[in-house]
C-alpha positions as CSV (number, residue, x, y, z in Angstrom):
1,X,0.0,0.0,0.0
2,X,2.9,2.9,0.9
3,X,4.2,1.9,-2.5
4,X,1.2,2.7,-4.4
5,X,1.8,6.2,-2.9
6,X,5.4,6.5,-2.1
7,X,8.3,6.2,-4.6
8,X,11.3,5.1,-3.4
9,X,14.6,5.9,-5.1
10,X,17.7,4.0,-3.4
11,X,21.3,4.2,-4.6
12,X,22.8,1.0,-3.4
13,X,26.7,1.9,-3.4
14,X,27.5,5.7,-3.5
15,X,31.4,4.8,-3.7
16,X,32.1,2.2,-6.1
17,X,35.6,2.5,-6.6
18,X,36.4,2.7,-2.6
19,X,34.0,-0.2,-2.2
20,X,36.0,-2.4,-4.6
21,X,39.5,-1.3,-3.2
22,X,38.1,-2.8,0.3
23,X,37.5,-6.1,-1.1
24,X,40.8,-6.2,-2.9
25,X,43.5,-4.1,-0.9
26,X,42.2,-2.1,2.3
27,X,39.3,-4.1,4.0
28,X,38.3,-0.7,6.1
29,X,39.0,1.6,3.2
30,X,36.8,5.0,3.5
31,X,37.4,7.7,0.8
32,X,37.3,7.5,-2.8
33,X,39.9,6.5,-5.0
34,X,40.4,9.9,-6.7
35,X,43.9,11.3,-7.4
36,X,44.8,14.0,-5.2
37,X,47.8,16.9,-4.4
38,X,49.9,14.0,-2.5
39,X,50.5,11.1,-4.8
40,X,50.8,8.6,-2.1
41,X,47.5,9.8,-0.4
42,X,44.2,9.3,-3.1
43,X,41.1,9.8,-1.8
44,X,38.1,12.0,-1.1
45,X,35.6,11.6,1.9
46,X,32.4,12.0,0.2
47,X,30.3,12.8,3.1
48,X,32.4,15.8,3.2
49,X,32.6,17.4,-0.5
50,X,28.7,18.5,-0.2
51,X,28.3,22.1,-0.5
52,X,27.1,22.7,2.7
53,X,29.3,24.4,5.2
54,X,32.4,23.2,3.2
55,X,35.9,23.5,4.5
56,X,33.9,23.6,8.0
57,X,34.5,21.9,11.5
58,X,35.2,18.3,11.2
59,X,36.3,18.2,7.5
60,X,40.1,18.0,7.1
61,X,42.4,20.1,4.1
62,X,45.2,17.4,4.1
63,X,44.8,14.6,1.3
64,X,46.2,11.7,3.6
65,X,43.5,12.6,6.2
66,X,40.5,10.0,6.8
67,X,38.2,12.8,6.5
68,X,40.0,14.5,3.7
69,X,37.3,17.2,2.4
70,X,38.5,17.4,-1.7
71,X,39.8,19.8,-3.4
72,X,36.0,22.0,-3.6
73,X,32.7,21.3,-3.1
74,X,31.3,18.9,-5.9
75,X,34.9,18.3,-6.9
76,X,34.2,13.9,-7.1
77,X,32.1,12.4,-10.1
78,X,30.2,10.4,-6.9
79,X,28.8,13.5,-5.0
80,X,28.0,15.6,-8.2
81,X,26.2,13.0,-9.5
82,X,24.4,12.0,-6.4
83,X,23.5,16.2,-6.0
84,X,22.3,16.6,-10.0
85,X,19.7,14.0,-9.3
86,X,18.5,14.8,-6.0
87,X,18.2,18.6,-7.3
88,X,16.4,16.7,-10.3
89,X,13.6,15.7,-7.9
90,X,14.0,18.4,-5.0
91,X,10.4,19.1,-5.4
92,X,8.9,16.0,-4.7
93,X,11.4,14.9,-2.4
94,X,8.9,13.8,0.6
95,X,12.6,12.9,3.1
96,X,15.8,11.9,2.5
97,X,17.9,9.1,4.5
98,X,21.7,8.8,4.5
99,X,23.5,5.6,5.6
100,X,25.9,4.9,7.6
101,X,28.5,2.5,10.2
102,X,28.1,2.5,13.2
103,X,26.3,3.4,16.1
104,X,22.9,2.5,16.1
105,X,21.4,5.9,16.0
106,X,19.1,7.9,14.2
107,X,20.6,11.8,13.7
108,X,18.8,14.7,13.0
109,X,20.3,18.1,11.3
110,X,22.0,20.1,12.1
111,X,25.6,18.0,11.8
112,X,27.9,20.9,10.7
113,X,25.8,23.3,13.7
114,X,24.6,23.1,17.0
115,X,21.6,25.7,15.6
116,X,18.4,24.6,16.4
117,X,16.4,24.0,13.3
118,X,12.6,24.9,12.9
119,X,11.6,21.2,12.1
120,X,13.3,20.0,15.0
121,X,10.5,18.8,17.4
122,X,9.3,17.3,13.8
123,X,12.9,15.4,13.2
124,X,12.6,14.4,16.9
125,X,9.0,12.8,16.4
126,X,9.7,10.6,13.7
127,X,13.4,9.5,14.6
128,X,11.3,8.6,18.1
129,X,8.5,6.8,16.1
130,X,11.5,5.1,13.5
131,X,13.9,3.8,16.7
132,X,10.8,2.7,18.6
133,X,9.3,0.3,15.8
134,X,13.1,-1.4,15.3
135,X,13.2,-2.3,19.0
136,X,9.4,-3.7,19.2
137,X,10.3,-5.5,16.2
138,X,14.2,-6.8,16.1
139,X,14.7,-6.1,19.9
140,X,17.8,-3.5,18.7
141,X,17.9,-0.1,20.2
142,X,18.8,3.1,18.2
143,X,19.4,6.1,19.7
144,X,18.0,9.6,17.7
145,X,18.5,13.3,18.3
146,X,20.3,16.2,16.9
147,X,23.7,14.8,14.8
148,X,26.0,17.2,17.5
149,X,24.8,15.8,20.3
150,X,24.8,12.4,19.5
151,X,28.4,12.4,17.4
152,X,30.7,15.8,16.3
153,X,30.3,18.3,13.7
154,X,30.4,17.5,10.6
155,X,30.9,20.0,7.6
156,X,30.0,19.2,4.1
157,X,27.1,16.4,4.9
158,X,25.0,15.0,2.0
159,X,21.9,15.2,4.7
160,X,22.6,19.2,5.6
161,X,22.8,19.7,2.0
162,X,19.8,18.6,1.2
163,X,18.1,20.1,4.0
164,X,19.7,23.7,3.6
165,X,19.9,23.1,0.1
166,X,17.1,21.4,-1.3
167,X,14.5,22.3,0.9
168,X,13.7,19.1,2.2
169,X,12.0,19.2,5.9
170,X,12.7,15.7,6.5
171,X,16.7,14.5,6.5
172,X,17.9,11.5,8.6
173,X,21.4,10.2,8.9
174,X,21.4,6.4,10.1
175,X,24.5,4.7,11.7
176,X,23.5,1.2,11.6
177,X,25.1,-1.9,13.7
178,X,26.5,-2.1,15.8
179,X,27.2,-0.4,18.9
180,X,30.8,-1.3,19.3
181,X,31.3,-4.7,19.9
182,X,32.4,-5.2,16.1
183,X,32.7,-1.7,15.3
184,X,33.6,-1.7,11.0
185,X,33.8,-5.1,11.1
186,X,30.3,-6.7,11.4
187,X,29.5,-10.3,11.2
188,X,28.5,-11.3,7.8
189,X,25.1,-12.9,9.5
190,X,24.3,-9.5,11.1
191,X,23.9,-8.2,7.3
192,X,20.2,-9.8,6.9
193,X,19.6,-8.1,10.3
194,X,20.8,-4.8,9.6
195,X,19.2,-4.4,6.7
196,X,15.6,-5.7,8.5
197,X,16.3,-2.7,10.9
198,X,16.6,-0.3,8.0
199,X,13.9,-1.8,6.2
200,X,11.1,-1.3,9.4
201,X,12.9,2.0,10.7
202,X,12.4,3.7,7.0
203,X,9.3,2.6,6.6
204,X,8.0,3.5,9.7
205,X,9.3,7.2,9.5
206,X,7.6,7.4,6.0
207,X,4.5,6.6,7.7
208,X,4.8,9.2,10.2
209,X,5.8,12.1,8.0
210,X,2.6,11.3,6.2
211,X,0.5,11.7,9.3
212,X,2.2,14.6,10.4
213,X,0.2,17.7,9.6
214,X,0.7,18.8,5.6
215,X,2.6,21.6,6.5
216,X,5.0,19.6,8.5
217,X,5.8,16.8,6.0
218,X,6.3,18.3,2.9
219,X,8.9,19.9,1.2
220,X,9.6,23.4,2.3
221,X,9.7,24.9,-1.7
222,X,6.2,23.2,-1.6
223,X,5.0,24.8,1.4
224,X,6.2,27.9,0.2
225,X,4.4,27.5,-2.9
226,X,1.2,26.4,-1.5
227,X,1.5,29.6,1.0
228,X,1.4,31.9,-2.0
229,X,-1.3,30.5,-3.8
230,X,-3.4,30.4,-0.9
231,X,-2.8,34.2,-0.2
232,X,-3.3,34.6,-4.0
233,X,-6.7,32.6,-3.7
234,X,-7.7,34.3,-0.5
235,X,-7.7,37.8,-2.6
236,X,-9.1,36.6,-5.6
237,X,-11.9,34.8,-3.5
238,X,-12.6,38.4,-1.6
239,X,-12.4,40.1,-4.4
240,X,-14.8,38.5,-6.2
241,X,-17.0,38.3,-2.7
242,X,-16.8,41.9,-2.8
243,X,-17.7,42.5,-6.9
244,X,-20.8,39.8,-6.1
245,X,-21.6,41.9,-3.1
246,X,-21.5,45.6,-5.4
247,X,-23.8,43.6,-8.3
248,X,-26.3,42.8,-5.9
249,X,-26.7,46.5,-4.6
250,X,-26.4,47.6,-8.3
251,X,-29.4,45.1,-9.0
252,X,-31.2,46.4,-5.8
253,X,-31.1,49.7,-6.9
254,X,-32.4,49.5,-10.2
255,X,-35.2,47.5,-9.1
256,X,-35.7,50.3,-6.5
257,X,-35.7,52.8,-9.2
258,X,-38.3,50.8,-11.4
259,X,-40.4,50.7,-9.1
């Protein structure tokens, strides 16, 4: 039923090239495999070449860092990419969901601020709802709040982009299993189990967005929009109260006069 009114657009692997250097040279490989200044040191941290607060607080300038930022914002063929379409669709993007390792926690904007957003109590509702349908159903429990209180800044994020950016109300960042025990290195059969968590916690904060009040759940250009044209229709509806209104007392008075 949610897909007959819900489309769902997922990019399974935003780094292919890092992804494939794991299997076959660095098992807990993070960045990119883009050429940079240093040519011992390739690599770009994607969640940190957004344009969104770039160069910023936990972002790093030097190529051999984990968290290496790229040479601008945009500057990797992944993250322009991954920006052209989202702009593609920014106004009928209903919420966007980033995913990560590990934690267990659901993280609300801001991650590059401690500034309290407007849709906060909103962010806080549905993380709550999302985290609270994984434990009744898996047992697992996720933590949620803002992304500075639960972790560190973060400058350049794909989910504060599309927020600032895009106008989306609803951005989540998850950090899925574990909590520690295994850290990067999870189980291969805690994969089926991860992805069940996902599956219900995603779901479930769809479903809640959707019964939040229609100014709360959809996108902020939309709101925006729908603002205007009800002032627009508010005048045009008095207006023509008011022209319906002057007929009648035209009418009345000729009547009056025939008479």
């Amino acid at each position: 039923e949610l897909l007959d009114n819900v489309k769902f657009a997922i990019e399974p692997l935003s780094n292919p090239d890092g992804y494939f250097y794991s299997w076959n040279t660095e098992r807990l490989w993070r960045k990119n495999r883009s050429p940079t200044k240093v040519a011992w040191c390739k690599g770009t941290d994607l969640n940190r070449n957004f344009d969104i607060n770039f160069g910023g607080a936990g972002s790093s300038d030097f190529s051999c860092s984990e968290i290496y930022r790229g040479g601008s914002a945009f500057s990797e063929l992944e993250t322009e990419a991954m920006s052209k379409y989202l702009a593609s669709v920014r106004h009928r993007l209903l919420a966007y969901f980033s995913l990560h390792s590990f934690g267990q926690l659901w993280l609300t904007p801001l991650s590059y601020s401690q500034k309290k957003v407007s849709d906060r109590q909103n962010h806080l509702a549905v993380a709550k709802h999302a985290t609270a349908a994984i434990r009744a159903a898996t047992g697992k429990r996720y933590e949620y709040g803002p992304a500075t209180s639960l972790m560190y800044l973060t400058s350049g994020d794909s989910s504060d982009w599309v927020y600032d950016n895009l106008n989306c109300s609803h951005t989540y960042g998850i950090e899925l299993r574990d909590n520690g025990r295994y850290r990067f290195n999870l189980p291969e059969s805690q994969i089926i189990p991860t992805g069940q968590d996902t599956l219900i916690g995603i779901v479930s904060a769809v479903l809640k967005i959707q019964s939040l009040p229609e100014s709360s759940s959809m996108p902020k250009r939309i709101k925006e929009r729908l603002r205007r044209k009800r002032k627009h229709s508010s005048a045009k509806q008095r207006f023509q109260n008011d022209h319906q209104h002057r007929r009648k007392i035209i009418r009345k008075r000729k009547k009056a006069k025939v008479n």
